[in-house]
Structures are given as structure tokens and as C-alpha cells.
N, C-alpha and C positions, 0 to 999 in steps of 0.2 A: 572444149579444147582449152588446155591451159598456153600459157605461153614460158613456158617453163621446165624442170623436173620440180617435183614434189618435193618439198621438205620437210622431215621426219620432225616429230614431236625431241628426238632425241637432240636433234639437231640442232635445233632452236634453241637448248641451254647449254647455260656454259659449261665447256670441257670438263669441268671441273665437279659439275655435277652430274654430268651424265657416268663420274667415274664413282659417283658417291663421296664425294667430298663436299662439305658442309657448304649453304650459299656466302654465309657470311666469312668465309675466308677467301671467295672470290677473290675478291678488290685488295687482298692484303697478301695473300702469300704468294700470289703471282714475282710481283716484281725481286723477294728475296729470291727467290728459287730458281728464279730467272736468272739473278745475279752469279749466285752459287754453280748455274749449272754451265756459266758461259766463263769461265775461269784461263786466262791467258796464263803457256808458262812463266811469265814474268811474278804474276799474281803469286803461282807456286812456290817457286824461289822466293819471296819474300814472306809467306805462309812457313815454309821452312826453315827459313834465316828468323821470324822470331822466335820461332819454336825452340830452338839452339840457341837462341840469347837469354830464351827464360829459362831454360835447364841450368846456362853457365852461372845466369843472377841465382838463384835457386842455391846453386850449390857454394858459391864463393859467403853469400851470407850465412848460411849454413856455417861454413868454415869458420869464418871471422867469429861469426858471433859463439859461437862453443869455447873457440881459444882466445880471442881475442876482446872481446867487450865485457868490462867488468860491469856483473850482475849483480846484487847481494841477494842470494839466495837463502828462504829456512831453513828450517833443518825439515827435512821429510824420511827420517829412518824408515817407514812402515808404507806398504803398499796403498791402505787408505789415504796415509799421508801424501803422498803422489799424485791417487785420484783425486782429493779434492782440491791440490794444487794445479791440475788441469780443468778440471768442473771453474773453477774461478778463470782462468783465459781463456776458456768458452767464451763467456759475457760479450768479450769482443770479435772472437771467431763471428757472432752469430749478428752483429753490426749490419754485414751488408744486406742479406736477408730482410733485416727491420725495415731499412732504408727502404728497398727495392719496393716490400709491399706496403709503404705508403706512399711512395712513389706513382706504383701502378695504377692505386685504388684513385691517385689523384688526376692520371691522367682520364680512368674511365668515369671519373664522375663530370671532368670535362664534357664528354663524348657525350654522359648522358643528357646533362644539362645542354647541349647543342641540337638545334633542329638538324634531320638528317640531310637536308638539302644543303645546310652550312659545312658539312663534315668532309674535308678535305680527303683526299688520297696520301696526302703526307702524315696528314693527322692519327689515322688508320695505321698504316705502316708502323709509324713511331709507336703507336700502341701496342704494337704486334710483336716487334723489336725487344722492347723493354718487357712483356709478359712471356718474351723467350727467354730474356734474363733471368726473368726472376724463378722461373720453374730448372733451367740449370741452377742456380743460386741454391734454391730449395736442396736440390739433390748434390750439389754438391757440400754442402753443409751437414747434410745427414751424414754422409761418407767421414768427412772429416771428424764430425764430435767422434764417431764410434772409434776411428781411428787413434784419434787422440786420446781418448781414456782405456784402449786397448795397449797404447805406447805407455803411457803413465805407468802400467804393472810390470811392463818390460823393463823399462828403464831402471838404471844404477841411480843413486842418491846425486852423485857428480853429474850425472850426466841430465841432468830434468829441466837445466838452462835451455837445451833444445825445445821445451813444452810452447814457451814466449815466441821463439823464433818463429815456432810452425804456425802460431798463431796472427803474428804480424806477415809472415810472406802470403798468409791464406788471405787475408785482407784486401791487402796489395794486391794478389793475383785476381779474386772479385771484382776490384773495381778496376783495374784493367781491362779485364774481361767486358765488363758494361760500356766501358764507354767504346772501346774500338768495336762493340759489334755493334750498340747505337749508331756510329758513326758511319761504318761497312764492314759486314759480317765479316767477309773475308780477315779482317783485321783481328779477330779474336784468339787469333791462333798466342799469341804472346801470353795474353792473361789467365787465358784456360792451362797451358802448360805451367805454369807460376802456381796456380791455383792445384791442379792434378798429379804435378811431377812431385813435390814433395811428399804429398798423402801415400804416391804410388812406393815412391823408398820406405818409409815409416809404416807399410802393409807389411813389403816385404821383408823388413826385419822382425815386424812383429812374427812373422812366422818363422820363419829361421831361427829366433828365440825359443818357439812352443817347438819347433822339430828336437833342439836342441837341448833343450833344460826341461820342458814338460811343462801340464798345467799349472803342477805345484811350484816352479822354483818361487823361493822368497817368502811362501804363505805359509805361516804359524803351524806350527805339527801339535796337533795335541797329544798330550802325554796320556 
């Protein structure tokens, strides 16, 4: 006789892997997911009021700095000309990324170098956090270069002072990004839109361009 009902072998583990999710993200994706999925409409409204503050920074820099910030620009006549004038503000485009993964590699060599009975929940977390970063980071940097030297062929000679701009608000929008989802996810919402909303305009003009002028505008006709 027991004194009890039975409890299933399934039972006995965590929720988490009886659904086939990894053991070792137990203890760490609980409490974001947790966070994420208990979202007060206040949280909302303020998820949305940054989103709208980074579109407005976004676009007023934008502005300023095309009409207003004096650049001295080379001369870039020729479409290569262009690319390699964005291939060079890459270098810094690709900054956060650097950062980020030695960042990460330094907190997991923490982790390793720590016996596991010393390894905090905070510890974990914070690891989890910032290896979220970095793999946005990653993809959004992919997005971005391809963007950028897809913008370069589009672009008029006047007009390649934007190449800088996209470069520094992408920056900006990364490390925003980082620190307000380190700090609670919910907070990301400013630096991902900093970071997306410009790439998403300079997509769609590069296409409106190719709809508009074709593959060939600008490229050497051989005789």
C-alpha cells in the first residue's frame, strides 16, 4: 500500500525537459521568460513610447546630419568608389559585435573557472542575457553590412554622407540595445528599433532604386 498517488518518471523533471528543452537552460531561461510573459500594460506603453523615441532619434539625425553637419567628403565618382567608402565604416559598424564576443567568452571562462556549487543564479542569468546579445548583435550586423554595401551602389556621390551616419546610429542602437536588455529585457525595445529602423528604410530604398533604375543604373556599359 502506498500512501500516496504514484509519481511518473515524467513528473519528477523539470517542466522544461519533459518538453525537450535542454537541462542546462533550466535554471537560466526561466526567470527571462517568466519576465517577458507577465508584461503589465504600463510595461507596454513604455515598450512602445521607446520604440517612437527611437524612430524620432533615428530620423532627426538622419536629417541633421545629411543637411546640416559638415563632412568633408572624397570624391567617390564610381560605384566601387562608394563600396569601398562603406567597406571602410564597416570597421566600426562591426565594433559591437568584437566587444560583445569578448565580453561573453570572458564571462564564460568565469563560469568555467568556477566550481558549480559557487555558480550563482544571477551569474547564469547574466550569462544567458548577454549571449542573447551577442547572437542578435551577430544577426544584426550581418543584416546591416549587406545593407550597407547594397546602399553604397544605390547612392548619388552627394548623397554617401548618409554611409557615416548609418554607421554611427547602428552603433548607438547596439549598445543600447545591450545595456537595457542586461539590465530588463523589456527595456530593449529603444536600442533594437535605433539599431533596425534605419537598416529597415535604407532596405527599402534600396529596392525602390532596383524597381526603379534596374540592376544596371550607374555601372560602365561596355562598348
Amino acid at each position: 500500500m502506498t500512501s500516496g498517488p504514484d509519481v511518473t518518471k515524467a513528473e519528477k523533471w523539470p517542466s522544461n525537459m519533459a518538453q525537450g528543452i535542454p537541462l542546462h537552460s533550466v535554471h537560466t531561461s526561466s526567470p527571462i521568460r517568466h519576465q517577458m510573459s507577465s508584461t503589465t500594460r504600463a510595461e507596454r506603453v513604455a515598450f512602445l513610447r521607446d520604440a517612437i523615441a527611437a524612430i524620432a532619434l533615428s530620423l532627426t539625425v538622419i536629417v541633421i546630419g545629411c543637411n546640416y553637419v559638415i563632412y568633408k567628403m572624397p570624391p567617390l565618382p564610381t560605384v566601387a568608389d562608394r563600396m569601398v567608402f562603406a567597406f571602410r565604416w564597416l570597421c566600426l559598424s562591426i565594433l559591437p559585435l568584437v566587444i560583445g564576443i569578448i565580453f561573453v567568452g570572458h564571462l564564460r571562462f568565469i563560469i568555467i573557472q568556477t566550481p558549480k556549487s559557487d555558480i550563482s543564479a544571477v551569474l547564469a542569468e547574466s550569462l544567458e542575457r548577454h549571449a542573447y546579445c551577442l547572437q542578435d548583435t551577430f544577426l544584426q550586423t550581418f543584416i546591416h553590412t549587406v545593407i550597407m554595401l547594397s546602399l553604397s551602389t544605390f547612392l548619388e556621390e552627394t548623397a554617401m554622407k548618409l554611409i557615416p551616419i548609418l554607421a554611427i546610429l547602428f552603433i548607438l542602437g547596439r549598445l543600447s540595445f545591450w545595456i537595457g536588455y542586461v539590465h530588463r529585457p523589456l527595456a530593449r525595445a529603444f536600442g533594437f528599433v535605433l539599431t533596425f529602423f534605419p537598416t529597415v528604410l535604407s532596405l527599402a530604398y534600396c529596392i525602390l532604386r532596383l524597381l526603379w533604375k534596374g540592376t544596371g543604373w550607374d555601372l560602365p556599359i561596355p562598348l
